[in-house]
C-alpha positions in Angstrom: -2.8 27.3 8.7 -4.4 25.2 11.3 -2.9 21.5 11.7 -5.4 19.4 10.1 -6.3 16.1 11.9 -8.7 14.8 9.3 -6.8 12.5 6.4 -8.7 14.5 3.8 -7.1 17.2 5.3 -3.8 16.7 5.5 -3.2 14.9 1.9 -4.6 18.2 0.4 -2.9 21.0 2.4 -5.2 22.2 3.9 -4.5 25.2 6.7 -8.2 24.9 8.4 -9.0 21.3 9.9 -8.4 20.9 14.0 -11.1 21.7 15.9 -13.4 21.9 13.0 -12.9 18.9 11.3 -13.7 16.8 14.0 -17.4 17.9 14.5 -19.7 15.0 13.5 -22.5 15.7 10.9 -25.2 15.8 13.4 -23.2 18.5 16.2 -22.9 20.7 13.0 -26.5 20.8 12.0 -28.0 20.8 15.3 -25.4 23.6 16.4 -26.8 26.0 13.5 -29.8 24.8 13.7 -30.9 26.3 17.1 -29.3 29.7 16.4 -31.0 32.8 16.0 -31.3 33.4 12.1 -30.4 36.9 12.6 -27.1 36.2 13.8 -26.0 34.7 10.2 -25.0 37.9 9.1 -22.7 38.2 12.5 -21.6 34.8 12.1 -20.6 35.2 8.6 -18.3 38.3 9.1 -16.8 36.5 12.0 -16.1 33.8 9.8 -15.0 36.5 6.7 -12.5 38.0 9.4 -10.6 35.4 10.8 -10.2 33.6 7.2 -9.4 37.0 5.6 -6.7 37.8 8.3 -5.8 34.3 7.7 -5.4 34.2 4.0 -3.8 37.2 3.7 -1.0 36.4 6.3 0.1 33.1 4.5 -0.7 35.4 0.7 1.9 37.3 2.1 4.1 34.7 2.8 3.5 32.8 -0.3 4.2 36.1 -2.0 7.5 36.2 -0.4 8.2 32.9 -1.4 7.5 33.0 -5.1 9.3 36.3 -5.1 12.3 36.0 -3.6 16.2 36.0 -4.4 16.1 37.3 -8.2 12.6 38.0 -8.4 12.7 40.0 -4.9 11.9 43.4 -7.7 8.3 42.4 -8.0 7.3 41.6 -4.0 5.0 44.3 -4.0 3.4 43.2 -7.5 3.6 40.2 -6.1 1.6 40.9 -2.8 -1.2 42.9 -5.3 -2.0 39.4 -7.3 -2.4 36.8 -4.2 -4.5 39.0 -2.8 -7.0 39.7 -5.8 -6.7 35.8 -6.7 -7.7 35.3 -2.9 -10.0 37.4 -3.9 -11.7 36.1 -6.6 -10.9 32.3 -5.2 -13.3 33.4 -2.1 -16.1 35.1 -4.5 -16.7 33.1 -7.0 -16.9 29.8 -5.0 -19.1 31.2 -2.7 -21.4 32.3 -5.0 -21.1 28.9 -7.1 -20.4 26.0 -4.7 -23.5 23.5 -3.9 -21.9 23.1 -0.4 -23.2 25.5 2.3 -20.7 28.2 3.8 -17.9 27.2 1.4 -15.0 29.6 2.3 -12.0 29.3 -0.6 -8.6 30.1 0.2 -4.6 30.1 -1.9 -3.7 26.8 -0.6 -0.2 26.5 0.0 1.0 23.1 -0.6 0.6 23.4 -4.9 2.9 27.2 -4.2 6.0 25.1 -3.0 6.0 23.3 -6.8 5.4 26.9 -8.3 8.2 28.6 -6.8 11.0 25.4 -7.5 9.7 26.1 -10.9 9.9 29.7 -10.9 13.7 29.1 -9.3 14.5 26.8 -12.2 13.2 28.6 -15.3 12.2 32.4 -14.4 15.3 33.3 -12.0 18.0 32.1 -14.4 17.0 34.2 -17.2 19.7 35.9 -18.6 20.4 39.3 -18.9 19.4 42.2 -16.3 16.5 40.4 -15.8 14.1 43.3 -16.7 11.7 40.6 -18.2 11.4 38.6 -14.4 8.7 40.0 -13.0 6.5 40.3 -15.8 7.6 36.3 -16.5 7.4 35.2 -13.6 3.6 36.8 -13.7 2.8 35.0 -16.6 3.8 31.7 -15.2 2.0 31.5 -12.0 -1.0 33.2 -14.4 -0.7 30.1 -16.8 -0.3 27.8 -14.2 -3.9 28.4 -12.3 -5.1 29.4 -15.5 -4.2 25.1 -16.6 -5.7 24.1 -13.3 -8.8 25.8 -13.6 -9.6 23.8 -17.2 -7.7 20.5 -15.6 -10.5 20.8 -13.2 -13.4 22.3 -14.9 -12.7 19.4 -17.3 -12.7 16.6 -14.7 -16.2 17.9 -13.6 -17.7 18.5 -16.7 -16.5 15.3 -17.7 -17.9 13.8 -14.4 -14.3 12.0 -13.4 -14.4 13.4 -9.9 -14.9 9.7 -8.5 -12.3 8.3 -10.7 -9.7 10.6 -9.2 -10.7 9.9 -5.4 -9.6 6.5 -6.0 -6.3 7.8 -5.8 -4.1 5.7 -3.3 -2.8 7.0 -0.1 1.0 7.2 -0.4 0.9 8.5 -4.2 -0.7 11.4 -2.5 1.5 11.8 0.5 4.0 11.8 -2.6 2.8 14.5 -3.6 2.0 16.6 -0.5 5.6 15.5 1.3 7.2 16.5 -2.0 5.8 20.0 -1.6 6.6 20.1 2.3 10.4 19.7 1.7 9.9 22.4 -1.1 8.5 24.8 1.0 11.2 24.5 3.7 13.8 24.9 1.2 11.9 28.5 -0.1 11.9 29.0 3.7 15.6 29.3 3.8 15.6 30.9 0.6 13.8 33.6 2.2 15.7 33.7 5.4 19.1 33.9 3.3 18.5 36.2 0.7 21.6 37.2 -0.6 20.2 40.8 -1.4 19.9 40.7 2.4 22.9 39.4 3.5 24.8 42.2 1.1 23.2 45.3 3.1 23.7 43.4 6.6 26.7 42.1 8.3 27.9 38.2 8.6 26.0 37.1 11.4 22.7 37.8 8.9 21.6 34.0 8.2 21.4 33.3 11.8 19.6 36.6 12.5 16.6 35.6 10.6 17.4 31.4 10.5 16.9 31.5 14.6 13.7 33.4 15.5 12.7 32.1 12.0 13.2 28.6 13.2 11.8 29.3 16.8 8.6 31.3 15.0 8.1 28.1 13.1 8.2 25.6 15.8 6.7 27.2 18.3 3.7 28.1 15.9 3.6 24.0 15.2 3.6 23.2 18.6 0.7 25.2 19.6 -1.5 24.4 16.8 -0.8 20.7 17.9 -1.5 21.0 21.2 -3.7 24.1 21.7 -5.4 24.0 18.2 -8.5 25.7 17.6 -8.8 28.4 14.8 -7.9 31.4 16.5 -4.7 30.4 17.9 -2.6 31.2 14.6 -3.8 34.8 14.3 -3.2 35.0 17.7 0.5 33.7 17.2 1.1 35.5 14.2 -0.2 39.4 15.8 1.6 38.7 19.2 4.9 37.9 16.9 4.6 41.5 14.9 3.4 43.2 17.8 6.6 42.1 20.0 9.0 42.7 17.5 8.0 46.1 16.9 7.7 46.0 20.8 11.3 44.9 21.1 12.7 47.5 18.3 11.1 50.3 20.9 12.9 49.1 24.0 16.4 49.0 22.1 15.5 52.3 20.6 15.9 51.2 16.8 13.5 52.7 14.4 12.0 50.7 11.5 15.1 52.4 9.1 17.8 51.0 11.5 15.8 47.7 10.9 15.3 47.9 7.5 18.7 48.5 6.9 19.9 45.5 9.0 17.0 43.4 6.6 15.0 42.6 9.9 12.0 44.0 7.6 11.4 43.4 4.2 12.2 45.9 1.5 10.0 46.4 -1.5 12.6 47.7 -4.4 9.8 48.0 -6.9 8.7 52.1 -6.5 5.2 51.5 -7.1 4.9 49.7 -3.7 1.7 47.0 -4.1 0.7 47.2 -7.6 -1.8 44.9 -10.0 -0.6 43.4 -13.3 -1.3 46.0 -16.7 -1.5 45.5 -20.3 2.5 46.9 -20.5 3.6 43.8 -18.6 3.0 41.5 -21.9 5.3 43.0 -24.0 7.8 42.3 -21.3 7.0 38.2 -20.5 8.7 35.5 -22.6 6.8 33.6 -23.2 9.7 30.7 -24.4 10.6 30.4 -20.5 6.6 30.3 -19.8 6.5 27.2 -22.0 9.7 25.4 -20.4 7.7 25.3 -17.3 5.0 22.9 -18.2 6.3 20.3 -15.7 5.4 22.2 -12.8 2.0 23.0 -14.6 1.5 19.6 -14.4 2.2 19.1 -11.2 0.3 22.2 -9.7 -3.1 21.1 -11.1 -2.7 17.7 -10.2 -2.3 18.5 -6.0 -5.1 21.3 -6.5 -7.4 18.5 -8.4 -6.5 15.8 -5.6 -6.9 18.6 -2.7 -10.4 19.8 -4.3 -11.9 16.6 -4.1 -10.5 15.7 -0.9 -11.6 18.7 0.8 -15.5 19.0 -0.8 -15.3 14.9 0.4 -14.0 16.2 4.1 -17.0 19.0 4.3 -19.4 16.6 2.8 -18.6 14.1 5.9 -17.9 16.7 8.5 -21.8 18.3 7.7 -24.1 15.5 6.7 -24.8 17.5 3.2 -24.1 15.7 0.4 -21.9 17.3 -2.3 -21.9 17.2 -6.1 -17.9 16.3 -6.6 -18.2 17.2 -10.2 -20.5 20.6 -9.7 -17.6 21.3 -7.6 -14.8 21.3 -10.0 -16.4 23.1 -12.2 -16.8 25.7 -10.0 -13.1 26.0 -8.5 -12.4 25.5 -12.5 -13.9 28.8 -13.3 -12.6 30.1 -10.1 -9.0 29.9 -10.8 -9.1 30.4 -14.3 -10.4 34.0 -13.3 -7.4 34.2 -10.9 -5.4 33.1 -13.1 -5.8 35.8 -15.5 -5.1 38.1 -12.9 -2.0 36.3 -12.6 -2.6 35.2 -9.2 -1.6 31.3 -7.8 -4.5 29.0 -7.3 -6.6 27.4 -4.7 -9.7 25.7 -3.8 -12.3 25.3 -0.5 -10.6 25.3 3.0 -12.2 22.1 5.2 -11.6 24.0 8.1 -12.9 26.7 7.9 -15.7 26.2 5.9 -17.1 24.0 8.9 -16.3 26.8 11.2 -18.7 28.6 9.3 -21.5 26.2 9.9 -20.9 25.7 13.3 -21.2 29.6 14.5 -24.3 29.7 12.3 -23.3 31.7 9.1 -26.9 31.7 6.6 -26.1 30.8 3.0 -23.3 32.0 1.0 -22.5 35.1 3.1 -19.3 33.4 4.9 -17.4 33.9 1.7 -18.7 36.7 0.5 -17.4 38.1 3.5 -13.8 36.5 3.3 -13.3 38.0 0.1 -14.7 41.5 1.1 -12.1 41.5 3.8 -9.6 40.2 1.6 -10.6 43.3 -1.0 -9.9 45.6 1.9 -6.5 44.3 2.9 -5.0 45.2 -0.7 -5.6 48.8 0.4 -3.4 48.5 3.3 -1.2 45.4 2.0 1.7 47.9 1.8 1.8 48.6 5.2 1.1 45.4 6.2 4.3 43.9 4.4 6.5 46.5 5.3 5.5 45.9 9.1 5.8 42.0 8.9 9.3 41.6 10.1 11.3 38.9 7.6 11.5 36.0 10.4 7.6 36.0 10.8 7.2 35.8 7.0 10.3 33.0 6.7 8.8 31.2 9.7 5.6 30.7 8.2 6.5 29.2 5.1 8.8 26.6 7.0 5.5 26.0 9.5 3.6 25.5 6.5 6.5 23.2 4.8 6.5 21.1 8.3 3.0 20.3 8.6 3.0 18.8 4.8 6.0 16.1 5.0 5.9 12.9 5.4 9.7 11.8 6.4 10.4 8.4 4.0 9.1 10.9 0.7 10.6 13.7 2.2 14.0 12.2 2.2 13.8 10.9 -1.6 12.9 14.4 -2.7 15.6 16.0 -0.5 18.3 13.6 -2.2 17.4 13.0 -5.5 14.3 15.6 -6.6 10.6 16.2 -6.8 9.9 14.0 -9.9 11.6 10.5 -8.0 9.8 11.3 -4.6 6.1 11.2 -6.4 7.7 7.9 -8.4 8.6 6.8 -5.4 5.0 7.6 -3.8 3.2 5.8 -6.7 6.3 2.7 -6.0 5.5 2.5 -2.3 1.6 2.6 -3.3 2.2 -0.3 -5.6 3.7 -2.3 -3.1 1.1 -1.3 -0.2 -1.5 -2.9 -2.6 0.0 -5.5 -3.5 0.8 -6.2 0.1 -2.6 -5.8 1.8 -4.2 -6.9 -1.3 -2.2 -10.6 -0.9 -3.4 -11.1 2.5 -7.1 -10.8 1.7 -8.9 -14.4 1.3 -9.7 -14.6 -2.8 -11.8 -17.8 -1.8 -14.8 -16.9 0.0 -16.3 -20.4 -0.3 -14.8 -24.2 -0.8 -17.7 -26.4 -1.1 -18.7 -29.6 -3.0 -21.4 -30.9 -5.5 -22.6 -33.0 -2.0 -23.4 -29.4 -0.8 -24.0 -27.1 -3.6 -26.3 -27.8 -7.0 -26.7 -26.4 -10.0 -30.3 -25.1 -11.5 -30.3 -27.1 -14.2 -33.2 -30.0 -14.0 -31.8 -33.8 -13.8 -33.1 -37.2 -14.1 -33.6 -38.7 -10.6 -31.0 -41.3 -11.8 -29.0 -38.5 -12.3 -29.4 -36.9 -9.3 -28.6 -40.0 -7.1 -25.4 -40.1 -8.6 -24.5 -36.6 -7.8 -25.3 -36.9 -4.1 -23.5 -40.6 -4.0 -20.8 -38.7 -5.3 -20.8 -35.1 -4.6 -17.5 -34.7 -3.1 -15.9 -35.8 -5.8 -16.4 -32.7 -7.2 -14.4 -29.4 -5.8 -16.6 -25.9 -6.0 -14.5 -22.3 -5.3 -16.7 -19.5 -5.1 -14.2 -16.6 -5.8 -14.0 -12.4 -4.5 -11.6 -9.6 -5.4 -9.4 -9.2 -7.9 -7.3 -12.2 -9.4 -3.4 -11.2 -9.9 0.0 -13.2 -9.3 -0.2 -12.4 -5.5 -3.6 -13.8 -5.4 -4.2 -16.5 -7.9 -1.6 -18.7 -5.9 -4.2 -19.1 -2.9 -6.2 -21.2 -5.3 -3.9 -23.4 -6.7 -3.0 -23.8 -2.5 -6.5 -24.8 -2.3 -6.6 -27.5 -4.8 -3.2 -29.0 -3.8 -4.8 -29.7 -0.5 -7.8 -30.7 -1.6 -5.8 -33.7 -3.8 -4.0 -34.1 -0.9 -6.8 -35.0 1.5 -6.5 -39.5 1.5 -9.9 -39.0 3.9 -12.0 -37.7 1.2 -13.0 -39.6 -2.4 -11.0 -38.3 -4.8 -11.9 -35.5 -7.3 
């Protein structure tokens, strides 16, 4: 949730980089070196709190998001998957990953593509729709399910560096393409039509204006206050002075609920975990139209995996096995996604927050997904106290942070699929661009300079050094295309044009 000022972390959505992901290798190491190896344990559940409370803020919110408008029946299902994924995301990494203190979290920025494709395919299902929820399921399950093998394959198949070679803007493609999608889900949220039909006119700008305000206000200080306390700080004085608010005007949580200031959870079972009866519900035809977005979720989560183990590799002075790595987050999210839960991958931040307060081993994610484990007991509560704005506001912060305006403005006219062409179109150009300006000569000599190996006759060799210039050497670098191969041909016209020199 925290703005990320490191490039790794911002191309893969990450919430945890200022602050953190400035420390240089040796302030990490020397910080936990010098600490007491008692206080690991302390360090660790530090760590385990502020990423649980975290993670389960924005599984909330990403909850919301993929269950909204049509799908708004299975919020509290909803809530119950992100957080076991979280869950499992958390365990398993920790207990897998070669890097130290590796804290996993849902990462938010593959969740925008999920829920344009739940919108799409799920949501205009015909009929009463009894079959949503348990669809719906089944495609975010699929999904993370595809991106754990996408990336246990790419590790297993050792292809991690091949994929790092990925070029900037195809990338921001990618990441500003989900920005724009998670502030359209945003206002999704905040104009629910099942709100506005319990709640007068005036709803959307109820929840679009302290929505809005939530949002920016939460950028704003994350920007220039930063640090990784300062959004659970932002996000418990929000809830605490709404409900503050509600006492002073003497409105009770009804009144509220009723006015759609809080959410309501129309599923009877309140927070709930997929069953074995929710298969014979899912079908499985709409599951298999939403293979595009399949695509398009494991391809961010692949990118954002390597970028982050790359940004915590830097950030500690350890050095990281890429591939280990994606086999590892592979198994991770194909566990979640059996579950049914969304995917994600290492956090950068927060993960080198971990090594700078001194957590020992593995226990910093253990403890983030103990803490996680404990907030599905108490998730119910927690969503029916989150007032709607806080929820809304978050997912637009969280849109915000990811765009990049030229991509942003492609996707917002024409759609996801030409913004990422146009990311790999801009890239093309970049290259070509920077590329073309590079010297492809890196040495113009002559035979009078330069000889070969080969052994001459001294006849032979007088000749050459009488007439050495007569000969043209180009001693060649880079790559050879039609923006570069002209720089030689440039070379030799002058050359033939030089009158002072004997002729070639």
């Amino acid at each position: 949730m925290i703005r990320p000022d490191e490039p790794e972390s911002t191309l893969a959505g990450d919430r945890h980089g200022a602050g953190a992901a400035a420390l240089t290798p040796d302030a990490v190491t020397s910080r936990a070196a010098h600490r007491d190896p008692r206080g690991g344990l302390l360090a660790a559940a530090t760590v385990g709190v502020i990423a649980g409370i975290d993670n389960i803020a924005v599984g909330l919110a990403i909850a919301a998001l993929l269950f909204s408008g049509p799908l708004s029946a299975g919020l509290g299902i909803g809530v119950g998957t992100v957080l076991l994924a979280a869950t499992i995301l958390a365990l398993v990494i920790a207990l897998g990953s070669g890097l130290r203190n590796a804290v996993a979290l849902v990462q938010e920025s593959s969740m925008a593509v999920l829920a344009a494709t739940l919108a799409t395919t799920v949501a205009t299902m015909p009929g009463a729709g009894a079959g949503r929820v348990p669809t719906a399921l089944a495609v975010i399950g699929v999904s993370t399910v595809i991106t754990g093998l996408a990336l246990w394959l790419t590790g297993a198949l050792r292809l991690g560096r091949f994929v790092r070679l990925l070029p900037y803007p195809v990338v921001a493609g990618f990441v500003a393409a989900s920005g724009w999608l998670l502030v359209e889900g945003a206002y999704v949220i905040m104009t629910d039509p099942a709100h506005a039909a319990s709640s007068t006119d005036a709803w959307p700008w109820l929840s679009i204006a302290p929505a809005a305000g939530f949002a920016g206000a939460l950028l704003l200080a994350l920007r220039w206050v930063g640090g990784l306390y300062a959004a659970p700080v932002m996000l418990t004085a929000a809830i605490g002075g709404f409900h503050v608010v509600l006492g002073l005007v003497g409105m009770d949580l009804a009144e509220a609920r009723a006015l759609s200031l809080l959410p309501t959870m129309e599923s009877a079972a309140g927070i709930a975990l997929p069953d074995a009866a929710l298969l014979e519900r899912i079908d499985w035809s709409v599951v298999i139209q939403a293979w595009p977005g399949f695509v398009a979720v494991a391809a961010i989560s692949l990118v954002g995996t390597l970028l982050n183990t790359g940004g915590v590799e830097l950030a500690t002075g350890h050095e990281a096995d890429h591939d280990r790595e994606l086999r590892v987050t592979g198994w991770a999210n194909m566990l979640a996604g059996f579950s049914g839960g969304p995917s994600g991958y290492t956090g950068l931040g927060i993960s080198l927050l971990a090594s700078r307060l001194g957590a020992t081993g593995r226990a910093a994610g253990v403890a983030t997904a103990l803490v996680l484990l404990a907030g599905l007991f108490f998730a119910e509560r927690l969503v029916s106290g989150i007032p709607v704005f806080v929820t809304s506001g978050l997912v637009l912060y969280l849109g915000l942070e990811l765009i990049i305006v030229l991509i942003t403005v492609i996707v917002a006219l024409t759609g996801f699929v030409e913004g990422l062409l146009a990311g790999i179109v801009v890239s093309a150009g970049v290259f070509i661009y920077n590329y073309s300006r590079l010297p492809v000569v890196r040495v113009a000599t002559s035979g009078e300079d330069s000889r070969s190996s080969v052994d001459r006759s001294p006849a032979a060799g007088r000749h050459l050094a009488a007439h050495g210039r007569a000969t043209m050497i180009l001693r060649l670098q880079g790559y050879l295309f039609f923006a570069t191969a002209d720089r030689i041909v440039d070379h030799v016209r002058q050359r033939l044009a030089n009158d002072t020199i004997e002729p070639l």
